[in-house]
N, C-alpha and C positions, 0 to 999 in steps of 0.2 A: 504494500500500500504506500502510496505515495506522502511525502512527507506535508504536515501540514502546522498552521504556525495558528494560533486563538489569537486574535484582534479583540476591540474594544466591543464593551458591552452595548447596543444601542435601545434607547427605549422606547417602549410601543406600546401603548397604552389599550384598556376595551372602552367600552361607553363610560365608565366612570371620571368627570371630572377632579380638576383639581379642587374646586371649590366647593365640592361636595364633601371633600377628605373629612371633615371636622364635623360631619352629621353621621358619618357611617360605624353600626356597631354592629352590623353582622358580617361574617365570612364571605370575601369575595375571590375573582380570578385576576388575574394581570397576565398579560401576553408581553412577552420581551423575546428581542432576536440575536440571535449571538453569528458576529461575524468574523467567519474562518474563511484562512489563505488557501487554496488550492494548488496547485498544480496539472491539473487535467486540461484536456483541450477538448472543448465545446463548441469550436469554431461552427464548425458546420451548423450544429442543432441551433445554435443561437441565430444562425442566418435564417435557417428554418423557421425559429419562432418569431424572427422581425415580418416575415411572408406571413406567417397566419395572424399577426398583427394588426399588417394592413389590412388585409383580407376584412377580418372581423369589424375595421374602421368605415371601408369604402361600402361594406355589404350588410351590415350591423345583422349576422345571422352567430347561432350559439352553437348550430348543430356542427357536428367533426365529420359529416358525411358530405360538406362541401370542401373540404379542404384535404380529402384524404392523396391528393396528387404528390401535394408539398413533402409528405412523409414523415413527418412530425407524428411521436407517439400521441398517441389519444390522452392518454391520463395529463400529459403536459398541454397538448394543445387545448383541451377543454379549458382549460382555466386562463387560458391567453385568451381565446374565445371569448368568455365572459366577461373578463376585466375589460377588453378594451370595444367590447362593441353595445356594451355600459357608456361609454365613457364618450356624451355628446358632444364635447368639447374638441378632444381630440383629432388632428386632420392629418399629420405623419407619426410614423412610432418612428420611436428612439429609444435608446437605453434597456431594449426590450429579454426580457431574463428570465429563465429555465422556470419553471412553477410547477411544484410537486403537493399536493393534499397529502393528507394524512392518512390517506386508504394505500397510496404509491410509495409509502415512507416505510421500512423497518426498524425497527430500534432493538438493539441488543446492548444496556447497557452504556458506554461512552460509545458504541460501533453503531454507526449511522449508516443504515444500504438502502439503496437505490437503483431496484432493479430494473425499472425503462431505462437508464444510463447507463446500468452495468460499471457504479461506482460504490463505492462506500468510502469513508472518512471517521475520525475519531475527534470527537468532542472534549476530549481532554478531560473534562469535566463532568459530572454527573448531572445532567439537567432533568427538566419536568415531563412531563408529557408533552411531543414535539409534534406542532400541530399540520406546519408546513415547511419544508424548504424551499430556496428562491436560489440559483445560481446565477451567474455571466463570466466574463471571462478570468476574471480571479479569485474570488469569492464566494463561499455558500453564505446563506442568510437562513440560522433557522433559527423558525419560531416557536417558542414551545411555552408550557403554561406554567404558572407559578400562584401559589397559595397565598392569600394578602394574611397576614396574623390579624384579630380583631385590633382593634384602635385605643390606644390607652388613652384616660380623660388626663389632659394635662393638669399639673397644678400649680403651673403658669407661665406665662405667655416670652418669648424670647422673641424681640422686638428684629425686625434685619431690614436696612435701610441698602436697597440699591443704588447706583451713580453711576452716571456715565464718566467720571473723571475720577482722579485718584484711587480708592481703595473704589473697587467696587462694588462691594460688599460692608458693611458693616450691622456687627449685630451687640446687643445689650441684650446683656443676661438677667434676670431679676435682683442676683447678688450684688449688682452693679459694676462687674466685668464687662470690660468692652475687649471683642474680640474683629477686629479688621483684617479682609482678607483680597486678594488679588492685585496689591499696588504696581503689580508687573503689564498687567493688559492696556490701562491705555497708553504704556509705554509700547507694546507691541504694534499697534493700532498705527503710531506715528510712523513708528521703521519701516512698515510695511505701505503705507503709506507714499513714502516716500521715493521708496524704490519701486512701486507701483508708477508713479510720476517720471521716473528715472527712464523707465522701461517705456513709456506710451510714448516719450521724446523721441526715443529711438525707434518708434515701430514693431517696436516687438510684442505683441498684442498676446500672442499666443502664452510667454514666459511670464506676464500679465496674470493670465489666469490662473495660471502654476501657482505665482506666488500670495493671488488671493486665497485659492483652494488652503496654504499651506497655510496664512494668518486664520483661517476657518478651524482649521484642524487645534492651533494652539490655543485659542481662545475656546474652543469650545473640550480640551483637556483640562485648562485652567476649571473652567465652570461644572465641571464634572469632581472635580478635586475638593472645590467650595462648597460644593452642594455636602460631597460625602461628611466636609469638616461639619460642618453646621449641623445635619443627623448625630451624627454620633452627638455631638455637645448636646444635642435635646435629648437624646435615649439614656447616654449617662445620667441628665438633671432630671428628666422625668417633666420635662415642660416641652412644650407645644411651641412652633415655627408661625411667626404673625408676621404677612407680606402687605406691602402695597399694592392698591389694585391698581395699574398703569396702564388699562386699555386704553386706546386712544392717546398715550401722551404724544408722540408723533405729531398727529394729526391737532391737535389741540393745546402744542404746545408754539410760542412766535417764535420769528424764525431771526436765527443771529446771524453773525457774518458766516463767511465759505469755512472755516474752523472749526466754529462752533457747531454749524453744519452736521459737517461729517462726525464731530464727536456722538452729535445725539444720534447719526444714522447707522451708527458702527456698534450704538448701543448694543448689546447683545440680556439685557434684563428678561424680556419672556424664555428663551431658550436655558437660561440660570434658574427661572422661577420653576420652570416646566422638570427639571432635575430636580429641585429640591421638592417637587411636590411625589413625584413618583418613585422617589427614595424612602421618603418618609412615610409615603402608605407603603411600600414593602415593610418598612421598620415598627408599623402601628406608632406612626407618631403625628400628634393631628397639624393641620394646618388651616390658617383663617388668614381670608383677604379683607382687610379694610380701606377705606374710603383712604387716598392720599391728600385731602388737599388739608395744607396748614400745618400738615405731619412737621416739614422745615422750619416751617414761622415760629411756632407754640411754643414755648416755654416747658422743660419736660418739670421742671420743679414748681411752676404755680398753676402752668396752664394760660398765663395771658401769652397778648404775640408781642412778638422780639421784634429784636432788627437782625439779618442777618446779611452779612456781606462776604461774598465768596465762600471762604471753610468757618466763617466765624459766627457766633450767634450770639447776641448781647442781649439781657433782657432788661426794660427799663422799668420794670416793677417791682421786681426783687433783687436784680442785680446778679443773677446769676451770667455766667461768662462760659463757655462751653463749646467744641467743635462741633459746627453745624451737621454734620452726620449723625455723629457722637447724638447729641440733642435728639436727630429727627429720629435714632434709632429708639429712643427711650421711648418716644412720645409712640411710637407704633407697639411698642411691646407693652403700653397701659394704657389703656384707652380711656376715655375724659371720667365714665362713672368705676373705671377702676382706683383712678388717682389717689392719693392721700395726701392732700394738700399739704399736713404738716411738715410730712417729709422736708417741705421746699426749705430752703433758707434765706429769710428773709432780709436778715443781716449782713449778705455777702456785701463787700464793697463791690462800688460800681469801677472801682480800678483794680479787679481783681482781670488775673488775664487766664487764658484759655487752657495753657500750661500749667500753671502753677496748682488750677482745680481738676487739668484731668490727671496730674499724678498722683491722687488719691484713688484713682483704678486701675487696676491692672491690665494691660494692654497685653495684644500678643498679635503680631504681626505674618502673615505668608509670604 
């Protein structure tokens, strides 16, 4: 058997939202796909299956008794069949990939066969019940099912403030640990950026897409890395993951100069949220999306609004001083009838600075 190499885990969600995470207390499923390197060659059959592609595009029929010329296994072409002559949108296939159900699937353990290819491959791994495979020319893609644990009730809430600039991540813990995470990404953001610039001067369009594929791939190892930190920090404390709800902010957010731009377009926040939401129902750990607006403004010690400028956040009612993350993290992990206003201190000088108050928490940086 041919050597094969386990690649990253990708997730795939069933109909359960993420915002439903925090109402669910009975036993569910999750579909997730695990993608493995190959070595086989599939040339032909993939040519075969971009033919029954089209086919099922230009003639939108389901049945394998029009396409039996092309020579594509039945158990594979049905399901190309389906998919794409589904799919009204559609007008050329592309990227078109081997599709096996779970009637054409063997499973023995980590030993994966497939006998319309007359391959098998090893999973490395012990997985679930495997419901489909997906091939093309380097990669299998299988999907198989996994057990969600019921949902533990938090007993309380770990606030996590996303950004498009600096840390992208930050979260407040209840004990009033701040824990910030990714201050590498939108440094990645820039370099790639730039050399993306570099590249379109000189025409090379193609080493273009290369090198955006490549800032995709690190930014989204990054957010895979932050998501896993922050589960674990909720399953050790036994508290609960509270996000921003940022739908729309794109679209409803003015628009700055050609910088500021790209920073907010390079965002990568849903793609971060979308991990930490389908980690933490594998873990039974719940999660809650709240309203963002004023999260930055609010005051996390009295609750009136500040001023804030850049990373900084001044409050003129109590005088508290604090990094504007720092702050906006707090105020999403208590929400206004969670608060305890005493908490606040109302004494702070109004020349106290941002420093000298957050080094009464303990920070830990990625």
């Amino acid at each position: 058997m041919d050597a094969i190499q386990v690649y990253i885990i990708v997730r795939s969600r069933d109909a359960v939202r993420c915002q439903e995470i925090s109402r669910r207390t009975e036993r569910q499923i999750m579909l997730l796909t695990c993608k493995i390197r190959h070595s086989y060659d599939f040339d032909d059959e993939l040519a075969k299956a971009k033919q029954v592609a089209q086919f099922a595009i230009d003639n939108r029929v389901q049945s394998t008794k029009h396409i039996k010329h092309i020579g594509l296994k039945s158990v594979i072409a049905n399901q190309i069949l389906r998919k794409y002559s589904r799919n009204r949108k559609a007008k050329i296939a592309r990227r078109v990939k081997l599709t096996l159900p779970q009637q054409g699937i063997k499973q023995d353990g980590t030993i994966v066969r497939i006998p319309s290819l007359g391959v098998d491959f090893d999973t490395w791994k012990s997985l679930g019940e495997i419901k489909q495979v997906e091939a093309d020319s380097q990669f299998f893609y299988v999907t198989y099912r996994v057990d969600v644990p019921p949902l533990t009730k938090p007993t309380a809430w770990i606030g996590i403030d996303v950004n498009a600039t600096k840390h992208i991540a930050v979260a407040a813990l209840p004990t009033g640990k701040v824990i910030k995470l990714g201050k590498q990404a939108p440094h990645i953001h820039q370099k790639y950026k730039a050399i993306r610039k570099r590249l379109q001067s000189k025409g090379k369009y193609g080493a273009v897409k290369k090198i955006k594929n490549r800032e995709s791939r690190i930014i989204k190892d990054i957010n895979h890395k932050i998501s896993r930190k922050l589960v674990n920090v909720a399953q050790q404390t036994g508290c609960g993951l509270r996000l921003e709800r940022l739908t729309g902010i794109r679209k409803n957010t003015k628009k700055y100069h050609k910088r500021g731009n790209h920073k907010l377009n390079s965002w990568s926040f849903y793609q971060l949220q979308q991990f930490i939401g389908y980690k933490a129902e594998l873990s039974g750990v719940a999660v809650e999306y709240i309203d963002a607006s004023y999260t930055s403004q609010r005051c996390s010690r009295c609750a009136s609004l500040g001023e804030r400028v850049n990373k900084s956040f001044e409050c003129p009612s109590c005088g508290h001083v604090d990094h504007a993350d720092v702050n906006a993290a707090f105020n999403i992990g208590q929400s206004l009838g969670e608060r305890d206003s005493s908490e606040g201190s109302t004494d702070t000088p109004q020349t106290a600075t941002a420093l000298a108050l957050s080094a009464d928490r303990r920070t830990s940086l990625l």
